[in-house]
Structure formats: C-alpha cells, structure tokens
N, CA and C of each residue as an Amber inpcrd file, in Angstrom:
protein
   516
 -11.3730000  47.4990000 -12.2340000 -10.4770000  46.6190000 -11.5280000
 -11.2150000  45.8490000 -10.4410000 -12.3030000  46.8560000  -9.7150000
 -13.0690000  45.8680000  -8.6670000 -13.7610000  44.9650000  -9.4500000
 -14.5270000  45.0430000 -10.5580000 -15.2460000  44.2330000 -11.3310000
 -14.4800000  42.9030000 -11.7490000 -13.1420000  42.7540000 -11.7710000
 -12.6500000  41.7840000 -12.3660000 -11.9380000  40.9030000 -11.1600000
 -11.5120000  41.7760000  -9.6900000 -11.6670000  41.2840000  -8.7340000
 -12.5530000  40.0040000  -8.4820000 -13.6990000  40.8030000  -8.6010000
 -15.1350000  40.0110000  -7.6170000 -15.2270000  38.6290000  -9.1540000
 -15.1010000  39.3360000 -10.2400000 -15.2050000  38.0600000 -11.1680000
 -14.2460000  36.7420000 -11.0040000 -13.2380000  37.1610000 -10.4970000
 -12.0150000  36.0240000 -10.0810000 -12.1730000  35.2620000  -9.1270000
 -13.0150000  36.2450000  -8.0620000 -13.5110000  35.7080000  -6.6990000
 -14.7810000  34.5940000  -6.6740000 -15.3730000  35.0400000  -7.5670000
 -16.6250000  34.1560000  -7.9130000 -16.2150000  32.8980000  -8.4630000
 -15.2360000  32.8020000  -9.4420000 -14.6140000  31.5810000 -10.2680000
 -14.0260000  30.6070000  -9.5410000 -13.4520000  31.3670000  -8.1180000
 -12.3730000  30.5390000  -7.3030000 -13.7350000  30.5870000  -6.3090000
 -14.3410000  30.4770000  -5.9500000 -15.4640000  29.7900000  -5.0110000
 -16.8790000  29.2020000  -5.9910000 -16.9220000  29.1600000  -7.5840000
 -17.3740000  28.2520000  -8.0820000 -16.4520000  27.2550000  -8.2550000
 -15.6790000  27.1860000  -8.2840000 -14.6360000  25.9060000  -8.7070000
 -14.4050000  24.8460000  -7.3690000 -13.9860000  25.5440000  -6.3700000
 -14.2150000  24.8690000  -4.7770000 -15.3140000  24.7240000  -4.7720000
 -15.9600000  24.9450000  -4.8150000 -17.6130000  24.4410000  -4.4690000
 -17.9420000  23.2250000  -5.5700000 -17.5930000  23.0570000  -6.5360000
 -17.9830000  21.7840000  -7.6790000 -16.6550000  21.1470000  -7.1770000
 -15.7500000  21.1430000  -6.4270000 -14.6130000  19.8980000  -6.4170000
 -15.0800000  19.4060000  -4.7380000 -15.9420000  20.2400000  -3.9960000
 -16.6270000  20.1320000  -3.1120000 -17.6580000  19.3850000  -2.8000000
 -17.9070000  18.9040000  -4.0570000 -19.5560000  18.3910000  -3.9010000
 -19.2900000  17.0990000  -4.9900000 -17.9850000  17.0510000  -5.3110000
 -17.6230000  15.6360000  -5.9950000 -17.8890000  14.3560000  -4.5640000
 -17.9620000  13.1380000  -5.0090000 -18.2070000  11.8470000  -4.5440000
 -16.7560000  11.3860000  -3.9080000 -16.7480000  10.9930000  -2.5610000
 -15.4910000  10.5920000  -2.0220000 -15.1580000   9.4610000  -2.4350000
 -14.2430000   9.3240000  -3.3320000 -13.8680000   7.5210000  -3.6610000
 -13.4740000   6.4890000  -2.5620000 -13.6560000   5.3290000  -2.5880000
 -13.2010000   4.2380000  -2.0650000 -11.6950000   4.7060000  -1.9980000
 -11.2090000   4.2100000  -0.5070000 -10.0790000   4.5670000   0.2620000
  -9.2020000   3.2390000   0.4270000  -8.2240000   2.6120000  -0.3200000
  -7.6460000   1.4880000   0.5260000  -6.3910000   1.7190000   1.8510000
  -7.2530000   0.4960000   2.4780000  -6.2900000   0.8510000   3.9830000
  -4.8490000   0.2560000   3.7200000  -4.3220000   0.4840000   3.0260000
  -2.8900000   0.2870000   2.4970000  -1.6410000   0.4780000   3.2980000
  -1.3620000   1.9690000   3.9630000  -1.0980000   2.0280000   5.3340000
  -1.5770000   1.5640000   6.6350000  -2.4960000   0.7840000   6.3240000
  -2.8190000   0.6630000   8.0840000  -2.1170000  -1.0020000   7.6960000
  -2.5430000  -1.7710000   6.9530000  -2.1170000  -3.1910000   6.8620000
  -0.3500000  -3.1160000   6.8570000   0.1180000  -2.1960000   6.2930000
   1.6400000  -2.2600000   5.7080000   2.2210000  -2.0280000   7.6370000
   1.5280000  -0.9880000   8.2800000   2.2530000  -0.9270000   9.4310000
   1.7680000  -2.0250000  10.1690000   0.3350000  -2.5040000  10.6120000
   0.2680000  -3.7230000  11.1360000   1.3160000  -4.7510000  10.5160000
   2.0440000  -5.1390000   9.2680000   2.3010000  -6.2950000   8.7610000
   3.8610000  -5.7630000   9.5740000   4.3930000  -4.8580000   9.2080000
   5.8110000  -4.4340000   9.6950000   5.7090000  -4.0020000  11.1900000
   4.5620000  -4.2580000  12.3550000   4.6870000  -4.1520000  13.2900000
   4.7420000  -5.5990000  14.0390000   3.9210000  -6.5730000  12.8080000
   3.8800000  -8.2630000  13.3210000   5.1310000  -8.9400000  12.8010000
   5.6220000  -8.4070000  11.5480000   7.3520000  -8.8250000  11.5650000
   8.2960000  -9.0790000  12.8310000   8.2750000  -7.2010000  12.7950000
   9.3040000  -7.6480000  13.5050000   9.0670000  -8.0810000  15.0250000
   8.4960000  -7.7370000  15.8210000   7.9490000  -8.6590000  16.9460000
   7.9800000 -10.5410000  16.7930000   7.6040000 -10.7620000  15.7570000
   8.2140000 -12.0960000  15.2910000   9.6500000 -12.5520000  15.2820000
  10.2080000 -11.7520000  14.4880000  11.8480000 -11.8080000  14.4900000
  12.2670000 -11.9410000  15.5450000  12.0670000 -10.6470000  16.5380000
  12.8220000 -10.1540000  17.6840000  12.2950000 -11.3300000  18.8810000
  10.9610000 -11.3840000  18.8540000  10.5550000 -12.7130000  19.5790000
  11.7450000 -13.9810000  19.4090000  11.8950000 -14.5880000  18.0350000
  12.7870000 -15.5940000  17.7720000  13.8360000 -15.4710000  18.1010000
  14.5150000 -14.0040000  17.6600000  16.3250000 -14.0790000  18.1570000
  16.3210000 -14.1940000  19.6120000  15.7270000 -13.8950000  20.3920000
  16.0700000 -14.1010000  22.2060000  15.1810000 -15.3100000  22.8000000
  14.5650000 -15.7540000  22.1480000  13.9510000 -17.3440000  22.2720000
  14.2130000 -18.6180000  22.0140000  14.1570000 -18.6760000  20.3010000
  14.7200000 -19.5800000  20.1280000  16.1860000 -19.8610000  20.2840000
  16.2230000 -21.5130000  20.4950000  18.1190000 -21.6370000  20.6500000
  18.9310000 -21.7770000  20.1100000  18.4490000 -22.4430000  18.0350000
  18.5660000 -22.8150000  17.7030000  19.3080000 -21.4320000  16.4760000
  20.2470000 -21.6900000  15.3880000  20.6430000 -20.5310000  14.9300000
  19.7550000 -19.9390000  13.9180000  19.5890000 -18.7000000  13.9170000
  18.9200000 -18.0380000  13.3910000  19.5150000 -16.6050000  12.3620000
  19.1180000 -16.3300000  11.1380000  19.6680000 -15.4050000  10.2210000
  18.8360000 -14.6040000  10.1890000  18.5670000 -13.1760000  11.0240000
  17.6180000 -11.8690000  11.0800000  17.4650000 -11.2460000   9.6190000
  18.2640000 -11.2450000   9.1960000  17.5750000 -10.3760000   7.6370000
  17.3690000 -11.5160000   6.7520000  17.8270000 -13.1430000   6.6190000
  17.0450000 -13.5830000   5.6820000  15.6240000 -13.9270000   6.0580000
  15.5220000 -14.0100000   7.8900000  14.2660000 -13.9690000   8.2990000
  13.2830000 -13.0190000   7.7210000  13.6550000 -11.8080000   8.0090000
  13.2690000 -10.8560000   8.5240000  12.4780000 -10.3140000   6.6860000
  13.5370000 -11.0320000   5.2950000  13.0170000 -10.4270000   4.1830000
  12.0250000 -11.6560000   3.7890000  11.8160000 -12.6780000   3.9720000
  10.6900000 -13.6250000   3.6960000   9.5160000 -13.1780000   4.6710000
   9.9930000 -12.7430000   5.7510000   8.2180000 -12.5870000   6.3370000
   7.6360000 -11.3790000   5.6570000   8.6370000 -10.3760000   5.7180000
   8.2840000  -8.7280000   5.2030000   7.6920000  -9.3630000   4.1770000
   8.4640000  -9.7770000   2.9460000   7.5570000 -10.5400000   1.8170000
   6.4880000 -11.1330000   1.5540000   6.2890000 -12.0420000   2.4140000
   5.4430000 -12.4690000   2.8280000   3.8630000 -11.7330000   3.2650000
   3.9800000 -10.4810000   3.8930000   3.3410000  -9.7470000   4.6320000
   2.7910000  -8.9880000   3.8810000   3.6960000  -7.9720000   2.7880000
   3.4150000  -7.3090000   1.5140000   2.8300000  -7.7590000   0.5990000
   2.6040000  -9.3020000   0.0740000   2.1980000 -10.2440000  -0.9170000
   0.5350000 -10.2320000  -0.5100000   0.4020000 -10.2480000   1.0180000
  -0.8030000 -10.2090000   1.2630000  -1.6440000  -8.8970000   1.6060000
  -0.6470000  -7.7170000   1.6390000  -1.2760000  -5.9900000   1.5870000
  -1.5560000  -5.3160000   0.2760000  -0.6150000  -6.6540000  -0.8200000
  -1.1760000  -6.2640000  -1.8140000  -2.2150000  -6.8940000  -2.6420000
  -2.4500000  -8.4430000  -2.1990000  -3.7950000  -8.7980000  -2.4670000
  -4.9300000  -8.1410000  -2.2150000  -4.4900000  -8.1020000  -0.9740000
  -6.1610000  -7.2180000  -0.3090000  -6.0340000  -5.5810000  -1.4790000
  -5.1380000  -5.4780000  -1.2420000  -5.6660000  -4.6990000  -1.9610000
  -6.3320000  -4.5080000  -3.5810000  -5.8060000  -5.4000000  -3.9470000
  -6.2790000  -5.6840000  -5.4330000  -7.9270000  -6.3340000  -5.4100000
  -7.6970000  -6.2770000  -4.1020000  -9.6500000  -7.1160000  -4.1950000
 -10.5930000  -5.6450000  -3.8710000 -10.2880000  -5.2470000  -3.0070000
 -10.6230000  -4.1390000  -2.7880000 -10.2470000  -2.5910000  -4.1160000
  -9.7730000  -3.2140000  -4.1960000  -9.7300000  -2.3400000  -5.9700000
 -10.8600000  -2.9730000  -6.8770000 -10.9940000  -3.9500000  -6.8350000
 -12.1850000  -4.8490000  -7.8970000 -13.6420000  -4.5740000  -7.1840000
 -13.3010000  -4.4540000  -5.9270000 -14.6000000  -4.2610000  -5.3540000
 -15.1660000  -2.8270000  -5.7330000 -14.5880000  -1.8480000  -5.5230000
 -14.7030000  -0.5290000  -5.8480000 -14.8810000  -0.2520000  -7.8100000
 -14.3600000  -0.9380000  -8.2940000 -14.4110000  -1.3850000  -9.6200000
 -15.9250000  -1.9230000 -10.0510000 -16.3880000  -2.6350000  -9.3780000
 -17.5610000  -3.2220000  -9.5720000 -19.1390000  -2.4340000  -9.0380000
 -18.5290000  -1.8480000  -8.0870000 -19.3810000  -0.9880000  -7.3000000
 -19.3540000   0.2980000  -8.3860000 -18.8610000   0.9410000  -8.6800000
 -18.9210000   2.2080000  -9.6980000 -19.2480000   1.7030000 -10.9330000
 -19.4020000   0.4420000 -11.5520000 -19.5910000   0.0700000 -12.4720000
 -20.9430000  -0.3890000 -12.5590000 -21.8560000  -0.9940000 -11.0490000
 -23.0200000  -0.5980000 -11.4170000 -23.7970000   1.0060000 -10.9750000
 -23.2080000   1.3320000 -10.7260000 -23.6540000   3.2690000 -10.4340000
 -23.2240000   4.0080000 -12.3620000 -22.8420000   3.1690000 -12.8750000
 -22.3760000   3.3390000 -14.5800000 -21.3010000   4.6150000 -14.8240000
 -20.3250000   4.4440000 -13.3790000 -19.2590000   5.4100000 -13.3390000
 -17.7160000   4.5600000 -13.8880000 -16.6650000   5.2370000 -13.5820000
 -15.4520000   4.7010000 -14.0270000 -14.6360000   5.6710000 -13.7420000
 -14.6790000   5.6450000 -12.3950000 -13.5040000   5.8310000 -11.4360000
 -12.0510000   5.6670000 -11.3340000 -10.8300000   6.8890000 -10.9890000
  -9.6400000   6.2340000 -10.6290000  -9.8010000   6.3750000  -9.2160000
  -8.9480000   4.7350000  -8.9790000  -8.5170000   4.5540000  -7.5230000
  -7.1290000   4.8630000  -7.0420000  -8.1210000   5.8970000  -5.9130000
  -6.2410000   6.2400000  -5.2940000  -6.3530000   5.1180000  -4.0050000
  -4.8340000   4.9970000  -3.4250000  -4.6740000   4.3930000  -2.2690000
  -3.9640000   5.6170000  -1.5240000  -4.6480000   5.4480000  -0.4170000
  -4.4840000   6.4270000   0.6280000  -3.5870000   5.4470000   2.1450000
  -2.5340000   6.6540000   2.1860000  -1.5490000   6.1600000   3.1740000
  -1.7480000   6.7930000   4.7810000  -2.3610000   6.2360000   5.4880000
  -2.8760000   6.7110000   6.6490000  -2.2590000   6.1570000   7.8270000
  -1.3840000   6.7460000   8.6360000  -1.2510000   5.5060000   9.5700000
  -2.1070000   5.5900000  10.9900000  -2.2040000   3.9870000  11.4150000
  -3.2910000   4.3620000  12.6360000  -3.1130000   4.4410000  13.9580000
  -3.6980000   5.1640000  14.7650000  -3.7370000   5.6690000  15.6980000
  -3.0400000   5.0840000  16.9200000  -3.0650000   3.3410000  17.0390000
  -2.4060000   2.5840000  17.7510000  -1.6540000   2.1410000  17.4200000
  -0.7470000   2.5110000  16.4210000   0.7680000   1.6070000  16.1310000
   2.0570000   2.9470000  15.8770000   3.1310000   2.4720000  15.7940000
   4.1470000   3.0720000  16.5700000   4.9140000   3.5380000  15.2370000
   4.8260000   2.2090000  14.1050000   5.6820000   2.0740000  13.1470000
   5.1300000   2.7070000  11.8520000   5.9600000   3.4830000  11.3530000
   5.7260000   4.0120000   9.8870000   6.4890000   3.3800000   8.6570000
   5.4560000   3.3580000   8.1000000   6.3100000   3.0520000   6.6270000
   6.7650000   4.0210000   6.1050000   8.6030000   3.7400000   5.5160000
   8.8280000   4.8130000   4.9430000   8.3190000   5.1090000   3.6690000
   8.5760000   6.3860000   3.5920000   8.0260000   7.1690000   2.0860000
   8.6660000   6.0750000   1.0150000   9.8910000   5.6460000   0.5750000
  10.3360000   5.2620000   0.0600000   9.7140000   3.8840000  -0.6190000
   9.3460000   3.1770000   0.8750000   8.0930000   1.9320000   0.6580000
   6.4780000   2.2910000   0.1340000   6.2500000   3.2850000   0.4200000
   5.0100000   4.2520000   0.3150000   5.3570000   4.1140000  -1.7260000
   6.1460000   4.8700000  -2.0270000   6.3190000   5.1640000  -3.1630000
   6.4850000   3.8100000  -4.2440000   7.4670000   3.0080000  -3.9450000
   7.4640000   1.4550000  -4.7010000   5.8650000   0.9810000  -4.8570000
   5.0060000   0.9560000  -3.0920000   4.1220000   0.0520000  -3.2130000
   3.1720000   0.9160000  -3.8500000   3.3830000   1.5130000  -4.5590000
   1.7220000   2.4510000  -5.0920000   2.4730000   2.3690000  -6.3790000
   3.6180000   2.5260000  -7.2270000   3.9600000   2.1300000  -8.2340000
   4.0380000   0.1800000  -8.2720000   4.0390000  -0.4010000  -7.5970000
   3.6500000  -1.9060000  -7.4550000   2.5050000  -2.1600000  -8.0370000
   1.2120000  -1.6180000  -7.0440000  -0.2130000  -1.5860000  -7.0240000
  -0.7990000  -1.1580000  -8.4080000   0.0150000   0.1290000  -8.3930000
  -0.7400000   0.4010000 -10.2090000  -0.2690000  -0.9010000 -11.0390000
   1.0040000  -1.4650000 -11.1730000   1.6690000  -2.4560000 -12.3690000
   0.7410000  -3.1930000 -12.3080000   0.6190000  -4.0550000 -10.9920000
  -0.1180000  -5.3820000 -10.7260000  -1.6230000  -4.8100000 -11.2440000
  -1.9740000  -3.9240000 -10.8760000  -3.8810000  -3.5440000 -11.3660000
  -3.7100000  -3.3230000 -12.7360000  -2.7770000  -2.9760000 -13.7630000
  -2.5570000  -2.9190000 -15.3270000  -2.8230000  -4.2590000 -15.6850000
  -1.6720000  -4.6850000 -14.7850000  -1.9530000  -6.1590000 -15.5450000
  -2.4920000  -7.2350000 -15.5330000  -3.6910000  -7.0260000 -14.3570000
  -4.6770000  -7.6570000 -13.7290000  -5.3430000  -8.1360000 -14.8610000
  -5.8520000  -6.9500000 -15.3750000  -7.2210000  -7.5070000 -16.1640000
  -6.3890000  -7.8310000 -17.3910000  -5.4430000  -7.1930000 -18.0940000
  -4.5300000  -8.1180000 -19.3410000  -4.2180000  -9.5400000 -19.0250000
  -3.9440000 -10.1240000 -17.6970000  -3.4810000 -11.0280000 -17.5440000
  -4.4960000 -11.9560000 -17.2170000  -5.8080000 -11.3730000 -17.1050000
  -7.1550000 -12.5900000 -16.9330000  -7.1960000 -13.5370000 -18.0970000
  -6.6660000 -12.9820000 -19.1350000  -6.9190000 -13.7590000 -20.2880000
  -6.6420000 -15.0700000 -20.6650000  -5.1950000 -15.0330000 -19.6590000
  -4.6350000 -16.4580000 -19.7160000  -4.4310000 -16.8670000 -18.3910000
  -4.9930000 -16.4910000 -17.1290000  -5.1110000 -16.8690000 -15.6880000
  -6.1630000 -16.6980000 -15.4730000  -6.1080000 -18.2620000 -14.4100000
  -6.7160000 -18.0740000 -12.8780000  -6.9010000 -16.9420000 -12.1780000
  -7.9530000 -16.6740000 -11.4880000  -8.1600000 -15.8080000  -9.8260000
  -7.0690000 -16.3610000  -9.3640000  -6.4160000 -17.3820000  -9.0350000
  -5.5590000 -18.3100000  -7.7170000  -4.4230000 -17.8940000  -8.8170000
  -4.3590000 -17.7860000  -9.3450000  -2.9320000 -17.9700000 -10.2230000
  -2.5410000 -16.3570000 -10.5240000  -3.3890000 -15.3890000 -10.8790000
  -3.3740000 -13.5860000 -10.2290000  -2.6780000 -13.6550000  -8.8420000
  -2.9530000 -13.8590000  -7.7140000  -2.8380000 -13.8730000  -6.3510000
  -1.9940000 -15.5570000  -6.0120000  -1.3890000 -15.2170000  -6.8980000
  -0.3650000 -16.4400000  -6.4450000   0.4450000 -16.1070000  -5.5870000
   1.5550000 -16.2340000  -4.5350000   2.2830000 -15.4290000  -4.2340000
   3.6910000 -15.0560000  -5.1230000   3.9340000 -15.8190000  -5.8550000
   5.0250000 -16.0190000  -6.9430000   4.6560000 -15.5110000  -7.9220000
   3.3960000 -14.9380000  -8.5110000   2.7640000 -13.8730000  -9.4360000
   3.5130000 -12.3330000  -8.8900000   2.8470000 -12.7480000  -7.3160000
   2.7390000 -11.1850000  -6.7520000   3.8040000 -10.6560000  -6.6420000
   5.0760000 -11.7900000  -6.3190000   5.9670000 -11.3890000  -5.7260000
   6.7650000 -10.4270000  -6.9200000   6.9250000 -10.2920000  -7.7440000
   7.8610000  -9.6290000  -8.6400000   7.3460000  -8.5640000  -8.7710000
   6.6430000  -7.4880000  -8.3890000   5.5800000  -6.6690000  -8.0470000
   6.5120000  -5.7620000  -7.5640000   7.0490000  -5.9760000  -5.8160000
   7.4420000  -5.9280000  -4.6560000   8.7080000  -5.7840000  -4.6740000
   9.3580000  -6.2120000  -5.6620000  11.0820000  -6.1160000  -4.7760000
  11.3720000  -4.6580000  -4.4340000  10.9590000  -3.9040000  -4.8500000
  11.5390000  -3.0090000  -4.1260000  10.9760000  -1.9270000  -3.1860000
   9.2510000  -2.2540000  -2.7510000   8.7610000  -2.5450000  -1.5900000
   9.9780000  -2.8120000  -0.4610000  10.0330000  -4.2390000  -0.7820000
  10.7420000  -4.9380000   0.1990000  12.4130000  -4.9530000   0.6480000
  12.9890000  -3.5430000  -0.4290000  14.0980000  -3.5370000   0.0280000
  13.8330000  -2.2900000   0.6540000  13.0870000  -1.1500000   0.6210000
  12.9030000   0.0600000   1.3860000  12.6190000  -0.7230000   2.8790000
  11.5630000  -1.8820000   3.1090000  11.4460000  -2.1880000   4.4780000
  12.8630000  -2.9120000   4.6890000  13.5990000  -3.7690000   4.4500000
  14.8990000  -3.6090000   4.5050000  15.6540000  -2.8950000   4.9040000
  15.5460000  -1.8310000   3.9730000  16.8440000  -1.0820000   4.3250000
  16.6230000  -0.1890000   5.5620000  14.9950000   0.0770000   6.1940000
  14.5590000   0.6500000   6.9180000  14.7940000  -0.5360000   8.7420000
  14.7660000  -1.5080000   8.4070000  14.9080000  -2.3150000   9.6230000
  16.4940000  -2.2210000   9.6310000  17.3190000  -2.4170000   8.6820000
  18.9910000  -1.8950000   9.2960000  18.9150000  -1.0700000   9.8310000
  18.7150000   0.4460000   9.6970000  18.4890000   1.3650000  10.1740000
  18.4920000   1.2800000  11.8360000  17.0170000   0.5630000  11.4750000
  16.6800000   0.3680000  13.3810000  17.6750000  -0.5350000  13.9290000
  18.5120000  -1.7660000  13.2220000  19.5690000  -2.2940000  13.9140000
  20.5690000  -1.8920000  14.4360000  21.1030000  -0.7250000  13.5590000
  22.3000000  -0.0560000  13.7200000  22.0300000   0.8460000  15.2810000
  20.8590000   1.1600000  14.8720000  20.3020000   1.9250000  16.2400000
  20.3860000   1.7770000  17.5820000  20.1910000   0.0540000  17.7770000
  19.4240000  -0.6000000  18.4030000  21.1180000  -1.2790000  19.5410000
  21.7660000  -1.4030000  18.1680000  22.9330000  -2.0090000  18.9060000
  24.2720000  -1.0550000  18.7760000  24.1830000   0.1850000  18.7370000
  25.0250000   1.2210000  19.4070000  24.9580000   1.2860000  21.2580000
C-alpha cells in the first residue's frame, strides 16, 4: 500500500512539473481595454448630461459609444491574436489563444461576467472567421466596424444592462 502511495505521489509531481515547465502563451489585455473603454464611456455620457444644453438620450448615447468602444477591444484584439499567430508560427508551433480577463489596478469599473462571457464567445466567432473570410476580404473590410459589429450584440447588451443597473442606483 506504501508502494503504490509513493507511486501516485511521484505521478502527481511528474505531471505538475511538465505542466510547469510548459511556455506561457501570449496574454490579451482584453480586460484592461474593456474597463478603460467602459470607464471613458461613461465619463463621456455623464460629462454630456450636466453640460451640454441641448437634449440628450443616455442609453441611445450611451449604446453607440459602448459599441463603438468594443468594436475597437475587439480589433486590437484580433491583431494581437495574428501577432501571436505569426510569432508561434515562426518558432514552428500552433498554439491556442486564450484571452485573459484581468482588471487593472487603477480603475474602479468591472466588466461583468456576463460581458466577459459574450466577448470571448465574440472573439472566438470573429477569429473562425477571420481567416475563412480572407478569401473574399480586405484587412479594412475584416475590421470594418459594420463587419465587427454583429460579433457584439450581446457584448453590448450585458454593458447595457449593467449601466441601468448603476442608473437605478444612482437615482434612488
């Protein structure tokens, strides 16, 4: 019984030790852009409603910039996927890319899980159909924003439904 002990013991500290000494993949900052983009929203918005004089609609604002903002967290990221793509490809590897949700140290705002979850099922669609869709596109026409945007909708209703939230909050 001790013999088969120490044999189990050996297996489970050879196995950690080879997942130990694997190569750290390329990391996209996916969370840090998504909370910068939803920390420059709404400061935008909220800037406009007590500034400007002129009339203003907070959530149709508020879902074109988010849109807006996401269209470009997910470019970057698709370049930065190609980059990492290209980079393991001359090392003659073939890598999966994860995106890692980190938030950073100086910002306040989290993305919810909910947005977390759409935009990484987004990210994979759009990277499927990246390279299927080179065939009959442009680089500029991939990263169109009207390409990207159908990606996203429901990205952009988790940040949605997450800024009501804070309204309801806000004006109790």
């Amino acid at each position: 019984m001790k013999k088969f002990a120490i044999i189990v013991m050996v297996l489970c500290l050879a196995i950690s030790s080879s997942y130990a000494q694997k190569e750290e993949k390329a990391k996209s900052s996916t969370q840090s852009a998504l909370c910068t983009a939803q920390s420059k929203v709404f400061t935008q918005i909220f800037d406009s409603v007590y500034t400007i004089e002129n009339k203003i609609d907070v959530n149709k604002s508020y879902k074109e910039a988010i849109t807006t903002e996401i269209i470009k967290c997910l470019e970057a990221d698709l370049t930065l996927w190609g980059e990492s793509v290209i980079a393991d490809a001359k090392n003659g590897e073939f890598n999966r890319y994860a995106i890692s949700f980190e938030k950073p140290e100086k910002n306040t705002f989290e993305v919810p899980r909910k947005a977390q979850k759409f935009y990484t099922k987004a990210f994979n669609k759009a990277r499927q159909d990246f390279i299927a869709g080179r065939k009959t596109k442009t680089l500029d026409e991939m990263f169109a924003k009207d390409y990207l945007k159908k990606y996203i909708s429901k990205v952009v209703d988790a940040f949605v439904a997450q800024k009501d939230s804070y309204l309801k909050t806000i004006s109790k």
